[in-house]
Structures are given as structure tokens and as C-alpha cells.
C-alpha positions in Angstrom: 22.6 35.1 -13.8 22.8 33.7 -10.2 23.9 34.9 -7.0 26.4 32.9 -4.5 24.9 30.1 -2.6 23.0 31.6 0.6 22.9 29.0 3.5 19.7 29.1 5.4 19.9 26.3 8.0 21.4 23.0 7.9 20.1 22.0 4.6 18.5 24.9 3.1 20.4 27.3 0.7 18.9 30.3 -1.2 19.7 31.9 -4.8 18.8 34.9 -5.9 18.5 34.7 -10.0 18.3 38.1 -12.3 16.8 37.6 -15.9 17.2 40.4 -18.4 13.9 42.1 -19.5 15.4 42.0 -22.9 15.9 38.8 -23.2 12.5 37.7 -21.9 10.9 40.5 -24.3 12.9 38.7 -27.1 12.0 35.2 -26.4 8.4 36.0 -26.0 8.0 37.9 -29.4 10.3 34.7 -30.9 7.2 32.6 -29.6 4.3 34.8 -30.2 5.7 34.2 -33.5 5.9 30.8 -33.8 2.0 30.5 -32.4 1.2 33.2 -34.7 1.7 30.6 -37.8 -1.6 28.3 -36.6 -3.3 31.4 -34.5 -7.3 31.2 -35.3 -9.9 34.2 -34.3 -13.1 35.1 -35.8 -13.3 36.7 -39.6 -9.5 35.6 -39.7 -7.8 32.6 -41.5 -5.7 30.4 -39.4 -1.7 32.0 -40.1 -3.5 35.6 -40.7 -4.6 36.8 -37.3 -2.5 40.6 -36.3 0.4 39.7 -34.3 -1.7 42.3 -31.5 -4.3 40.4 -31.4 -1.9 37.1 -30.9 -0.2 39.7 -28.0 -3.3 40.4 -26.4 -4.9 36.5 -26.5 -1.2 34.8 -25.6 1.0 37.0 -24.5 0.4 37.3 -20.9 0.5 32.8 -21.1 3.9 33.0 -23.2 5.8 35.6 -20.6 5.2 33.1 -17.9 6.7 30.1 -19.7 9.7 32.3 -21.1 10.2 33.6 -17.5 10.0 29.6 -15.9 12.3 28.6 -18.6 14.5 30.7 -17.9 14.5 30.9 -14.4 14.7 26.9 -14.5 17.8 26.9 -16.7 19.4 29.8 -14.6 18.7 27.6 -11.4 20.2 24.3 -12.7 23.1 25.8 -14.5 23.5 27.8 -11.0 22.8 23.9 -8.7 25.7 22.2 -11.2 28.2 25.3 -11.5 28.3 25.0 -7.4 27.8 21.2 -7.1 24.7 21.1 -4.7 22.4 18.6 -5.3 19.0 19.9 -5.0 16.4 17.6 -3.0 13.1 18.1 -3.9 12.3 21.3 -6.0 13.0 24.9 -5.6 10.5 27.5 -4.4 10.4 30.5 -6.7 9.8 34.0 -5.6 9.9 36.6 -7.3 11.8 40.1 -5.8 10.0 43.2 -5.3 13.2 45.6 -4.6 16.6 44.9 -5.4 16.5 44.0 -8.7 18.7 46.1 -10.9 16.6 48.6 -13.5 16.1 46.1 -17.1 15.9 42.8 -15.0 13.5 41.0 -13.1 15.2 39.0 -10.1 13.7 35.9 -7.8 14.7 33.8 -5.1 15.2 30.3 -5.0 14.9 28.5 -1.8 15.4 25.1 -2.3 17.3 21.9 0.0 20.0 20.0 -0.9 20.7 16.0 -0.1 22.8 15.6 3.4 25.9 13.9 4.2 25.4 10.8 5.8 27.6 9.3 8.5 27.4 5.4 8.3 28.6 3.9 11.6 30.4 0.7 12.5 27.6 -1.6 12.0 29.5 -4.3 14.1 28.3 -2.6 17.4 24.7 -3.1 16.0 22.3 -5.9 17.2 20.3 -7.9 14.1 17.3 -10.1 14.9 17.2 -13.0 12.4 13.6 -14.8 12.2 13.6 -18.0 11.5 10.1 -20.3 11.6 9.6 -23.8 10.2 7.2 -25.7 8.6 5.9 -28.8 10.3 3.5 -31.8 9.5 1.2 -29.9 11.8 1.2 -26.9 9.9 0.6 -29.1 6.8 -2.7 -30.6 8.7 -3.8 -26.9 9.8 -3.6 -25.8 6.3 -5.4 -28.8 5.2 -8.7 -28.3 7.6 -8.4 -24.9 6.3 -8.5 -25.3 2.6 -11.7 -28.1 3.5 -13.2 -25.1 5.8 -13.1 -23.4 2.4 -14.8 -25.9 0.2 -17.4 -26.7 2.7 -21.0 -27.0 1.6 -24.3 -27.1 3.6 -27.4 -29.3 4.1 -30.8 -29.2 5.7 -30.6 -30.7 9.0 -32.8 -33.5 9.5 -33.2 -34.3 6.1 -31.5 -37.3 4.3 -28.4 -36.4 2.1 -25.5 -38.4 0.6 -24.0 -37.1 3.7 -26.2 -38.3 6.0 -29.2 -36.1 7.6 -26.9 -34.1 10.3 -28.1 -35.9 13.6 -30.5 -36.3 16.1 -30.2 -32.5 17.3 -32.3 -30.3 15.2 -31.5 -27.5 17.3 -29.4 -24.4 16.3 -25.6 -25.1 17.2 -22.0 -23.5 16.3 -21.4 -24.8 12.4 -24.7 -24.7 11.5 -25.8 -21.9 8.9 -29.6 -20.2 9.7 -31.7 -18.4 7.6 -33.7 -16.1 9.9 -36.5 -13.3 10.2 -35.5 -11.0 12.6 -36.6 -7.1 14.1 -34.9 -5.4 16.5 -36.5 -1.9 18.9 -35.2 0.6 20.9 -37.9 2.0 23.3 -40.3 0.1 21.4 -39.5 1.8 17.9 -37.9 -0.2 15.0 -34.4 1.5 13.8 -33.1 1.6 10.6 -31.0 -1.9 9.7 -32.5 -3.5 12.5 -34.8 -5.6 10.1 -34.5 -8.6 7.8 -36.5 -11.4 6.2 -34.6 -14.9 5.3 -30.9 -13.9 7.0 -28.7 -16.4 6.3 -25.0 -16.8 9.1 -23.0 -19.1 10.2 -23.0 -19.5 13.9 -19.6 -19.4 15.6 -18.0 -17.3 13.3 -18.3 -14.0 14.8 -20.3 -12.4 12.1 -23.0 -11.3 14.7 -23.1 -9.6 17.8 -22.2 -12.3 20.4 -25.5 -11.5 22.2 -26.8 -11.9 19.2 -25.4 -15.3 18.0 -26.1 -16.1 21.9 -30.1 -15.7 21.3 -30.0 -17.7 18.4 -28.2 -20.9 19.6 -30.6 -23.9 20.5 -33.7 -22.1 18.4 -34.9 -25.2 16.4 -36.6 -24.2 12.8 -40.1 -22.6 13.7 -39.1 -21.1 17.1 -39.0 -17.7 18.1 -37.0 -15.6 20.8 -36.8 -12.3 22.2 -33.7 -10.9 23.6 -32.1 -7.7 24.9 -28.9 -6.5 22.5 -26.4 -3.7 23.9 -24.9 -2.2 21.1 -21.1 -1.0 22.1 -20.3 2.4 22.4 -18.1 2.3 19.3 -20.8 0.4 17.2 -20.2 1.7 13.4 -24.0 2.3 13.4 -24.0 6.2 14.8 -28.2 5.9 15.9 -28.0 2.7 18.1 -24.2 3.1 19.3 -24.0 2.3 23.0 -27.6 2.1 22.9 -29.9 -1.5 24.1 -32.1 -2.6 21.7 -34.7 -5.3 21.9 -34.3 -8.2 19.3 -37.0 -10.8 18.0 -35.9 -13.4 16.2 -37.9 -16.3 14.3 -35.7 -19.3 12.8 -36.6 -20.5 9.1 -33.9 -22.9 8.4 -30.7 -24.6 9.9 -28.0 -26.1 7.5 -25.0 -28.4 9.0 -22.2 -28.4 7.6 -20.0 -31.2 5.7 -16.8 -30.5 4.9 -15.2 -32.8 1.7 -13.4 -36.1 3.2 -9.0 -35.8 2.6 -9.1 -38.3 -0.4 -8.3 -38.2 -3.9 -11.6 -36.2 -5.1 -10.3 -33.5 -2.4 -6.9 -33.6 -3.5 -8.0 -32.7 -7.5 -9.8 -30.2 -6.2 -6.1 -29.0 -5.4 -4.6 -29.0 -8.5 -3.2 -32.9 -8.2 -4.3 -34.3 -11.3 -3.4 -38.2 -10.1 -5.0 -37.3 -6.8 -2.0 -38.5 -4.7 -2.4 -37.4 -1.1 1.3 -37.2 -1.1 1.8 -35.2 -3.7 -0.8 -32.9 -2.3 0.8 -32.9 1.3 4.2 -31.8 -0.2 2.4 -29.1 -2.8 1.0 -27.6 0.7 4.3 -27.8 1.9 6.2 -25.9 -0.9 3.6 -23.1 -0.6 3.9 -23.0 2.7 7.7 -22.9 2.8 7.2 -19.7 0.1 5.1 -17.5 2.3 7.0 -18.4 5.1 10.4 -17.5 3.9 8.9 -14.3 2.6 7.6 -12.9 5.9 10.9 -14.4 8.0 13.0 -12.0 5.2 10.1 -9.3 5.8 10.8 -9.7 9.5 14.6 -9.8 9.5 14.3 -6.7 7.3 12.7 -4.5 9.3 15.5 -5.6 11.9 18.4 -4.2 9.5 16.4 -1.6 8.7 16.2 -0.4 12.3 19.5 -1.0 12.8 20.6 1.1 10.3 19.0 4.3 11.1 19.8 3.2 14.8 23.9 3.7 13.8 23.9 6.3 10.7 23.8 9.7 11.1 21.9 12.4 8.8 19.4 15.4 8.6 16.1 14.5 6.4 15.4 17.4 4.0 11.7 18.2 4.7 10.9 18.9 0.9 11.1 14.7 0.4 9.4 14.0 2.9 6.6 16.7 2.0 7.1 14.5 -1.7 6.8 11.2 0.1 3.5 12.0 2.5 2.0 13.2 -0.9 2.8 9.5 -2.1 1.5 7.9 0.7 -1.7 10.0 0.4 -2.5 9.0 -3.2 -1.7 5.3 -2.4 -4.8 5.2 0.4 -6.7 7.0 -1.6 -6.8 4.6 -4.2 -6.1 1.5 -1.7 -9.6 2.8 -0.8 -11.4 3.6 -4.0 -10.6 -0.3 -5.1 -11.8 -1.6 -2.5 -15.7 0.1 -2.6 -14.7 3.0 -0.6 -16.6 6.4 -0.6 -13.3 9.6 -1.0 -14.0 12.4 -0.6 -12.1 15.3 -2.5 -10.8 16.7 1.2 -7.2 15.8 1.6 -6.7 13.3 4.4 -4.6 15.0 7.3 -1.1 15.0 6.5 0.1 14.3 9.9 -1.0 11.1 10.0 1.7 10.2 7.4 4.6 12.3 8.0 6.6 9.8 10.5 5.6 7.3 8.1 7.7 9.5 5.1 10.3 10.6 7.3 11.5 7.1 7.9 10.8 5.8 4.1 13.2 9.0 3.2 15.5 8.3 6.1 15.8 4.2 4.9 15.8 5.4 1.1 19.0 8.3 1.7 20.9 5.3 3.7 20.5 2.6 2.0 21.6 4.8 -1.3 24.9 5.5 0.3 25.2 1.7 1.6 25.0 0.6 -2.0 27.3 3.1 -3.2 29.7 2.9 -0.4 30.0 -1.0 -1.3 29.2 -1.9 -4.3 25.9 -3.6 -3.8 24.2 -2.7 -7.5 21.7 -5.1 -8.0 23.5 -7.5 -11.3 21.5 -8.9 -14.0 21.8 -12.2 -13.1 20.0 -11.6 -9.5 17.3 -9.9 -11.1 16.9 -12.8 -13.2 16.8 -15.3 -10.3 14.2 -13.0 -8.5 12.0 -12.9 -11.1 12.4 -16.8 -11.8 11.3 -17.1 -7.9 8.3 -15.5 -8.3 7.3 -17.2 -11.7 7.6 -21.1 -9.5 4.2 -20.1 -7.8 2.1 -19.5 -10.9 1.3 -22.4 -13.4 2.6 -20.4 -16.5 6.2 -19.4 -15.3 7.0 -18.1 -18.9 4.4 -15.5 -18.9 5.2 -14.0 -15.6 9.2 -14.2 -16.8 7.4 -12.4 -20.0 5.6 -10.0 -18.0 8.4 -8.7 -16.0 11.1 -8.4 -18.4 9.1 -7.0 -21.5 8.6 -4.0 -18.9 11.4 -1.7 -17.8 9.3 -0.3 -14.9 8.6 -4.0 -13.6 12.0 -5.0 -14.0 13.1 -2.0 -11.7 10.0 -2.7 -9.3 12.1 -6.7 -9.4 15.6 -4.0 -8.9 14.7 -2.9 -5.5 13.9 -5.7 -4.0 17.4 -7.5 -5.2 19.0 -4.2 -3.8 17.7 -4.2 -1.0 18.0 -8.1 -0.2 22.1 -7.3 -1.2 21.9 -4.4 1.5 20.0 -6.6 4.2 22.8 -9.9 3.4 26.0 -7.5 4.0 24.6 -5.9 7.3 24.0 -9.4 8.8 27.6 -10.2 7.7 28.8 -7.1 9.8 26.3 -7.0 13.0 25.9 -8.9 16.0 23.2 -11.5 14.7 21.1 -13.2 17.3 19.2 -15.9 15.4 15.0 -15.8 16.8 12.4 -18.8 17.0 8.8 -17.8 15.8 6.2 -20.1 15.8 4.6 -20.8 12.7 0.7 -18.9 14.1 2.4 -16.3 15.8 4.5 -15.9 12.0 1.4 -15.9 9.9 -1.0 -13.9 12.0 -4.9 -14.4 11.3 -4.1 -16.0 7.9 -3.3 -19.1 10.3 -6.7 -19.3 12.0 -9.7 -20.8 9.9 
């Protein structure tokens, strides 16, 4: 039995639910029962062991599911008899006084979903991105992909590729293989030691005062230079600290990168080693990832201007749900990629705004797509999925993938859903259409 609804605050409502002793006593010797048929203890065989004894080992372990079963059923019969729809789950307490004699009573404090107020979307400013693909961007992608197949000789001696010219001194390119020791106040640290080092200079894998005293050493050569370690330096001993750095060079490599012929263009998946081909291959990729980050952008535009014009309060138990979520995905985000996690719980601040706004978008766009009939249909999941299947070279297996999988077809869902919400805001907002360049687009994965 359940009390009337009790309204806390905006979205938080309270039951109070009273269970019969009786019935609890009932179900639980109904069960004890039941687990007395398989029950095993010492000197008994398994079916034969005194219901006491099946009291004393289970009972306590029985009473508490009894009582959360029926406390469950009393609180969702209760949540549909009033038509509340409960976010999150209840919290359970259980009455000390007030309960009536031969009943055991509890409180359940629980949110329900808020009414949402979507405005008039026409007053709303949307940012389209749009960004194109050039011949230039073609050629950038092209040095790139020949930065990535680059391979290294010994300077100054002969090659197929010549012997690297007349400077056999240390320059930007080049790859050296060095000994090197470092001291602060005349003491060697930890990690400020190694034998046969091998970087590429110019790339920004050093310390610039460190790539700085190893330009123009030629092989043989030694230098000794002072190092100032920033303040912020990830190693704790020599942060902010100067250190003095010897360093002896072994070997210097220049580097060739492959010529922009048919031998390269193989190397890209052209099996006829047209240049042509390969330009408009680069092309078509490029056209992909761009189109994907100008949706991402324009996105995150509707988004905004959605929760800039609807109205709603954000029932805290989701977004407690949602910042445990979050938490689990960087944990494991950093156990793939090598990281040491510890077992203390990251701080839960640092994710709440994060889950507010993911609950905010997920309430709103919910009541966009039901408001106007924006279900994602069969037929634009299937396109979706075909879309992502053109950039692998066995487009049957990733259409195989997908649909022989109910959670990777709804995974496919979502995204259609939410491209069908993003398509009918920009047909009711004030769209202003914005240039990006291609660099600015991409971010780093533009630079070499």
C-alpha cells in the first residue's frame, strides 16, 4: 500500500509504502522452502537439512529480497496508478515511527522527468560550417602521407639516394643517435642519462634548449650546455630546476622521403599506380572527414541553440547517473591507452556540467522527436550504415557487422535521430552560413 504523492521541490516527490508483516513472513517461509529442496550442511544430504537450520543460514538474506520485492512492486504499481514518471531510481528508507502495529513502512524519495517548454526556434541564430577541399589540401595531404613513409640514411655515405650533401653537420630533418648526461649542481639525476638516443631534430620531441645544443654537432663532437627545465616539467625532481647537459653525437641520418610516382601511389592502395586516381582517392577521404567535422560543428550550433530557447529543470538523479558514465568512460579511456588507475574515484565535479548538459540535450531532443515526428526510419539507418561501410575495403562486412547486432544498429539510431533533429532546426532558425578554412577545420591533424 502507498501513500498520496508528497511534492518535495520542483521535481522531487515522496511515497510513503506500508508492507504487511504477514505477508513478508509468508513469502519468506514460501522461499525458505523452495531453497530448502537443494539446501547442503555438514552430516546432512542435500534436500534433508531442518528447515531451522535453512532459517538460521538464509533467512536473514531471504527477508531482504521479500522486503525489496515488495517494496519495488508497491512503488511502481504506486509511480503508474499516479502517472509520474520516475527519473532515475527511488531512494528507500525505511520508517522508524508511524508505521501501523503488523507493518513495516518506508519512504520513497525519488524525481520525476520535467515538462519541457520548446520555444519558437525561428528567433534562434544557427551557425552552419561549411569548408572545402582544394588542390592545395590535396598536395598538403600528399607531403604528409610521404612525411609518413620517410626512411633514413647515413649522411655522407653513398646511397641509391644519394649521400645527403656536403654538410655533415647536425641540421633540422636529420635523425641523431646520441650519448648524452645531464647534472644539477654537479650530480647526475635520474633520466638524465642515455647511451645511443636516437630523435629527429625539428620535431619538438626535445627540449628546444636541448635540440638547440645539438644542432651543427657533426658525428664525433661533443657539447656542453645549460638546460632550464620549466616549472611545470612532468619530471617532479628537476621541475623549474637548470641542469647542465653533455652531449656526444654518434650518428646523423638525412632523410629521403619517397618521390610522387607510381611506386608511391601503390603504396596507397592504387593498384595501376595512376597519380590521378591517387589524387582523387585523397580527395574522397578528405571530403569524408571533412563533412563529418562541418556536421560535428554545425551540431554543436543546434545544440546550443536549443537549450538557448527551451525551458526545463534537470532532475539531479540523471545527472548523478550520467557523471557515473562519464567516470567509467575515462577510466577505461585511460586503462587502454597504458595508464596507471587507481581505485580512488576521480572527483565528481569535474564532470557534472559535462552530465548536466548531455541530460539537458538528451530530455530536449526526446521531446523534439516526439513533438514532430522525427523517429529515425529504416531506410536512414540503412543509408548511415552504407556511408560508413564506403571507407573500408570490405563494405559487406561492416554492413554485416552492424546489422547482425541490435545494440550497433541503435548505436547507427542515434546518430540518424539526431541528424533528423539537427536538419528540422536549421529549417526553422535564422541560419547564417560560416567559411572555415580547411587547417583551422582539421586542427593538428593538418600539420605534418
Amino acid at each position: 500500500m502507498a501513500t498520496a504523492v508528497e511534492t518535495l521541490d520542483k521535481l522531487e516527490r515522496r511515497i510513503t509504502i506500508t508492507v504487511p508483516l504477514a505477508d513478508v513472513q509468508a513469502e519468506v517461509e514460501k522461499r525458505l522452502k523452495v531453497r530448502a529442496r537443494t539446501a547442503k550442511a555438514p552430516g546432512f544430504r542435500p534436500g534433508k537439512v531442518p528447515m531451522k537450520m535453512v532459517a538460521a543460514q538464509y533467512g536473514y538474506q531471504v527477508e531482504n529480497e521479500v522486503l525489496n520485492d515488495k517494496v519495488g512492486k508497491a512503488f511502481n504499481d504506486a509511480a503508474t496508478e499516479n502517472n509520474l514518471r520516475v527519473a532515475g531510481f527511488p531512494r528507500i528508507e525505511a520508517k522508524a515511527e508511524g508505521a501501523a502495529e503488523g507493518t513495516v513502512a518506508f519512504d520513497a524519495t525519488f524525481e520525476i522527468y520535467p515538462e519541457i517548454k520548446l520555444g519558437d526556434l525561428s528567433s534562434v541564430d544557427v551557425e552552419k560550417t561549411v569548408a572545402e577541399v582544394s588542390e592545395s589540401e590535396i598536395d598538403k595531404t600528399i607531403d604528409i602521407l610521404r612525411k609518413q613513409r620517410v626512411h633514413y640514411h647515413v649522411k655522407g655515405e653513398q646511397s641509391a639516394h644519394g649521400d645527403g650533401g656536403a654538410d655533415l653537420s647536425a641540421q633540422n630533418g636529420d635523425r641523431v643517435t646520441i650519448d648524452f648526461v645531464g647534472t644539477i649542481d654537479g650530480v647526475e639525476f635520474q633520466g638524465g642519462k642515455a647511451e645511443d638516443y636516437a630523435f629527429v631534430l625539428g620535431e619538438g620531441r626535445m627540449l628546444p634548449e636541448f635540440e638547440a645544443g645539438t644542432l651543427g654537432l657533426k658525428v664525433g663532437e661533443s657539447r656542453t650546455f645549460p638546460l632550464a627545465f620549466p616549472a611545470d616539467y612532468h619530471g617532479a625532481d628537476v621541475a623549474g630546476k637548470t641542469a647542465e647537459f653533455k652531449v656526444t653525437l654518434k650518428q646523423i641520418e638525412w632523410a629521403h622521403l619517397p618521390e610522387v610516382d607510381a611506386e608511391f601511389a601503390k603504396s596507397l592502395g592504387i593498384p595501376d599506380g595512376d597519380l590521378g586516381k591517387m589524387r582523387e582517392d585523397i580527395r574522397v577521404n578528405l571530403q569524408r572527414e571533412v563533412s563529418s567535422r562541418v556536421k560535428a560543428r554545425t551540431k554543436e550550433s543546434v545544440m546550443d541553440a536549443l537549450i538557448k530557447v527551451s525551458e526545463l529543470d534537470v532532475p539531479k538523479a540523471l545527472v548523478d547517473q550520467d557523471v557515473e558514465r562519464l567516470m567509467e568512460m575515462t577510466r577505461q579511456d585511460m586503462i587502454q591507452r597504458g595508464m596507471k588507475v587507481s581505485d580512488t574515484p576521480f572527483p565528481r565535479e569535474l564532470f557534472n556540467e559535462q552530465a548536466e548538459r548531455r541530460v539537458r540535450l538528451g530530455l530536449i531532443l526526446a521531446e523534439v522527436v516526439k513533438a514532430n515526428d522525427l523517429q529515425a526510419k529504416p531506410e536512414q539507418v540503412k543509408a548511415q550504415v552504407e556511408e560508413f561501410a564506403q571507407s573500408y575495403e570490405d563494405p559487406q562486412q561492416v554492413l554485416k557487422y552492424y546489422f547482425s547486432d541490435r545494440s550497433r544498429l541503435a548505436e547507427v539510431e542515434a546518430l540518424v535521430l539526431e541528424e533528423n533533429v539537427v536538419n528540422y532546426v536549421l529549417g526553422k532558425a535564422k541560419v547564417a552560413e560560416k567559411n572555415v578554412a580547411f587547417d583551422e577545420l582539421m586542427g593538428n591533424n593538418a600539420q605534418a
